[in-house]
N, C-alpha and C positions, 0 to 999 in steps of 0.2 A: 712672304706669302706661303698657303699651306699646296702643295704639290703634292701628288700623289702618284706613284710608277707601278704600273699592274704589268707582273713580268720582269722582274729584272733581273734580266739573262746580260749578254754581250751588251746587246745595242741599249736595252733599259737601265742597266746598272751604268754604262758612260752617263748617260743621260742625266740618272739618279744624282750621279758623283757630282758633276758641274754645279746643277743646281743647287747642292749644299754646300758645295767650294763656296759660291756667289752667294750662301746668308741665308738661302729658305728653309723652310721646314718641309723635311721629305720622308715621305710614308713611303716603302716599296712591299709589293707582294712576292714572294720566291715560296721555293719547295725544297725538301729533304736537306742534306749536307748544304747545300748554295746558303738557304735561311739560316741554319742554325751558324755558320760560318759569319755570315753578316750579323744576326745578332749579337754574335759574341765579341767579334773583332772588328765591325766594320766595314764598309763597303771600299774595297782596293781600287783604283784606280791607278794606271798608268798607262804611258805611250806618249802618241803625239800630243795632246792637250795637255801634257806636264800628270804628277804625281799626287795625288790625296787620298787621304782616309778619311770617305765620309761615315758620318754618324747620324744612321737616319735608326726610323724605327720602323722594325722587319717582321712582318707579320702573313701569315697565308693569304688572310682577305682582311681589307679595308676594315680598321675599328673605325672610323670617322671619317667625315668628310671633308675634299680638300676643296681650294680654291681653282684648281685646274689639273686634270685624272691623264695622263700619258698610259697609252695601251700598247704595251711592247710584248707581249707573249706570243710566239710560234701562231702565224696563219691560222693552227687545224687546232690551236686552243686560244685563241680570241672569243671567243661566242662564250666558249663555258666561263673565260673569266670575265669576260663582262657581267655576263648573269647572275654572276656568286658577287660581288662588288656594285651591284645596279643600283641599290638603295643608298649607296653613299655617294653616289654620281648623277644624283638628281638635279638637274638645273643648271651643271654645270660644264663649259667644253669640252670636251673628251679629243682627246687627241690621238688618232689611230695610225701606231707607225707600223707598218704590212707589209710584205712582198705581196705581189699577187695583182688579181684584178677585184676583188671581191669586200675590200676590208670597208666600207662607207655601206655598203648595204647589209654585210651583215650587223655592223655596229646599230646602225639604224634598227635592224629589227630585234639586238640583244637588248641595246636600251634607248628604246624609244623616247625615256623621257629626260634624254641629255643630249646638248649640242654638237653634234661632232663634226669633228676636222680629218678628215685625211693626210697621213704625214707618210714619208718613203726617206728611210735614210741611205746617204750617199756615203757617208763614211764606215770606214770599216776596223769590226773592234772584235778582240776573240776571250773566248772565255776559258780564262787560263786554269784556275782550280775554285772552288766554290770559295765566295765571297772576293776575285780578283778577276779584272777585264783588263783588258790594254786594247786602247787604240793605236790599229796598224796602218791607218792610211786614215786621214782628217778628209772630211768633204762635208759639204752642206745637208742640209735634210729638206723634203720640200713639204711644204702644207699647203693645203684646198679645201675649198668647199664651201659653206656658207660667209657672207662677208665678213659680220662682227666676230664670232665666236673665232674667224683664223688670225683676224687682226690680233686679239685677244691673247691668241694662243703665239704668235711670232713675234709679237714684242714681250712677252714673258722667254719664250725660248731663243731669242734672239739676245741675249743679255750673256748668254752660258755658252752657244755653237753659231755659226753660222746659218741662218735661217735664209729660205726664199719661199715668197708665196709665189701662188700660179692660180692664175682662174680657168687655166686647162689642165686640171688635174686629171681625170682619166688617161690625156697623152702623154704627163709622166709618169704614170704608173706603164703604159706598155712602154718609153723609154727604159722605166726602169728591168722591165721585164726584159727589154734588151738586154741589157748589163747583166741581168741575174743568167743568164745562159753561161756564165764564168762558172756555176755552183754545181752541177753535174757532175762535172769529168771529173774534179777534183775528189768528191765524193766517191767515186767510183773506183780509180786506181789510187787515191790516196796520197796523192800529190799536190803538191802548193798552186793556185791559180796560175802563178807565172809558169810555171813548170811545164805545166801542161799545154799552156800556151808557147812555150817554146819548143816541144814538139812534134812536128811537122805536121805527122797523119793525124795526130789529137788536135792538132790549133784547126786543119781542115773541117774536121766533125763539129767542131765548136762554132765556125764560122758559117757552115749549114744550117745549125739549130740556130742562130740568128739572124738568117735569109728566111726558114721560112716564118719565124715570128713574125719577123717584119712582112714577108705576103700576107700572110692572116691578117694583120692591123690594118694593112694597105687596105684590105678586102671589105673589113669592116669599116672605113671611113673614117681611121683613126689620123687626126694630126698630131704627130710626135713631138712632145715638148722639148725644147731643147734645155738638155742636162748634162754633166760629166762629158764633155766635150763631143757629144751626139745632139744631132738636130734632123728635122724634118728631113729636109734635104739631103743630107750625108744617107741617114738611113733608106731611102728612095732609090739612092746613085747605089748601097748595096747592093739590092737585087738586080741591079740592071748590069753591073762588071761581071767579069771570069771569075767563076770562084777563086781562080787562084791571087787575081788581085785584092780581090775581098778580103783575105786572110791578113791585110794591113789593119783592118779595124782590130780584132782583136791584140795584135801586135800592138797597139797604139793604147790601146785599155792595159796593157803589161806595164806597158810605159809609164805608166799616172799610176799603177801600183806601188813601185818603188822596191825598195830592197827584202823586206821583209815580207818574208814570207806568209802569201797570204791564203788560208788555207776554205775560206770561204764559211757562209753559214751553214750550209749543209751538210760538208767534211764535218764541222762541229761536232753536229749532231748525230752524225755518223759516232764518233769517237766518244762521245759520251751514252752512246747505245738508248737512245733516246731518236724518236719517229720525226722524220724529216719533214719538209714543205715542199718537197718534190711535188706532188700534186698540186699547188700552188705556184709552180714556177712552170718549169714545162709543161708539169700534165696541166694547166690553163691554157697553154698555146693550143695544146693537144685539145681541148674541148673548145675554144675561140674557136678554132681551125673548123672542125665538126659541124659547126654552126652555120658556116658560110661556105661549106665543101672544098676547101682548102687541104690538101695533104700536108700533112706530118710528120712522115716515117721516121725520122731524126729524132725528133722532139719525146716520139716516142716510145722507141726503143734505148732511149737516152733513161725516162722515168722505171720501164721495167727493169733495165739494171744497177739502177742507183734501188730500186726496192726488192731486187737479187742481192744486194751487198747489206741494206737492213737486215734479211731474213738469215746469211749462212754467216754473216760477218768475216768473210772474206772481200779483201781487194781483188778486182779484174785487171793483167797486165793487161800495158797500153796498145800491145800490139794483137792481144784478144781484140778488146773494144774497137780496135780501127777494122779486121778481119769482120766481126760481126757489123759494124757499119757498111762495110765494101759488100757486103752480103746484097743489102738494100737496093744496091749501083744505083743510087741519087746523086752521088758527089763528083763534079767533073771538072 
């Protein structure tokens, strides 16, 4: 089957790789050094799902049309690549994997005249140098949305990764919005998720900006899907403990990291001096929040200094960023 990967960064290019490990024909879209890297030598793969060089064919935008289009490009560039690739995604399921709250509607309005799925991946893969990813931590990917086109789409990608459907996808996208409250601090002071998780005044501010997500979703009527060892109810019993007890969730998401150092999508894009999804991660909470007059202040003064470290390309010590959170006196 012809596949097609719009974006094959980290999380596209693992994706890209399996699929041509397992026999298909894989079209991926990339830019600058990443593309001409794959074109030439291949798309590297390594980590947890074992070691391949795929040989797909690498091109800006889509020469043809495939049998099933994966949309893995950066939040705040899904829309333009949808739109440049639209005419070759006619008819067929699209599969939108997204941090955020937003990737099903804007899909929908870049290209109206394909089926699309909503995906969120759980595993975590970094992109080492152009044309090479490794997966750092294995985990499933979820997809939703309409019935055939996800069936469609999960037993095609269920052959290559662990797949799970949901027919509450909205509440694993804020689940995963949970989870993505890892990608911040890391960004910020430049430190590996565990890292920062392991110290003290940072795992506290980390475990804040995942309280009040969770009030906001609360607010909004959200049932939280259960994923990555979070459920409804876990998330509910957050807001309700001492912050200081609370700091167990994050400790416990350290845990199911594992050893390698995980430096987050953000940090990525940090270090590759390329615009982050920070306004897709936080600044969402930060606008969810808005909507339903829920505060914030964590969430975001979290996005202003992850786009203080974009603009001077300096890292903030951690004990800046905990002094300017104490600033706030939210955290107790």
């Amino acid at each position: 089957m012809r596949v097609a990967v719009i974006g094959a960064g980290a999380v596209g290019g693992t994706i890209a790789a399996l699929l041509d490990r397992a026999g298909h024909t894989v079209d991926v879209t990339a830019r600058g050094e990443h593309l001409a890297a794959i074109a030439a030598n291949g798309l590297k793969l390594s980590g947890a799902w074992g070691e391949h060089t795929a040989r797909v064919q690498a091109a800006a935008a889509l020469t043809r049309s495939p049998d099933l289009a994966i949309v893995t490009a950066k939040a705040q560039d899904a829309e333009s690549a949808l739109r440049a690739n639209a005419a070759m995604i006619v008819g067929i399921p699209v599969v939108v994997v997204q941090n955020g709250l937003r990737s099903i509607v804007v899909a929908k309005r870049a290209a109206p005249r394909s089926d699309i799925v909503g995906g969120l991946a759980l595993f975590a893969a970094s992109f080492l140098s152009p044309g090479q990813v490794k997966v750092t931590t294995a985990g499933s990917t979820y997809l939703g949305g309409d019935l055939l086109p996800t069936l469609y789409a999960s037993r095609l990608l269920g052959e290559v990764l662990p797949v799970t459907s949901t027919g509450n996808f909205e509440g694993a996208q804020w689940t995963k919005l949970i989870v993505n409250q890892v990608n911040a601090l890391p960004a910020i002071t430049g430190l590996s998720a565990q890292d920062v998780i392991a110290d003290r005044a940072l795992r506290a501010v980390m475990t804040e900006s995942m309280r009040e997500a969770v009030r906001v979703g609360i607010a909004r009527g959200v049932e939280f899907e259960k994923l990555q060892g979070l459920s409804d109810r876990m998330l509910h019993l957050l807001v309700r403990l001492p912050a200081s007890v609370a700091q167990a969730l994050p400790l416990l998401m350290r845990a199911r990291m594992g050893r390698t150092p995980n430096p987050g999508s953000t940090l990525q894009s940090i270090r590759r001096h390329q615009p982050t999804e920070i306004d897709y991660l936080n600044g969402a909470v930060v606008e969810a929040g808005s909507e339903v007059d829920v505060a914030t202040p964590v969430n975001d003064l979290l996005v202003q200094m992850v786009h203080e470290v974009e603009r001077t390309g300096e890292f903030i010590a951690p004990a800046d960023v905990a002094a300017r959170i104490d600033r706030l006196a939210v955290i107790g």
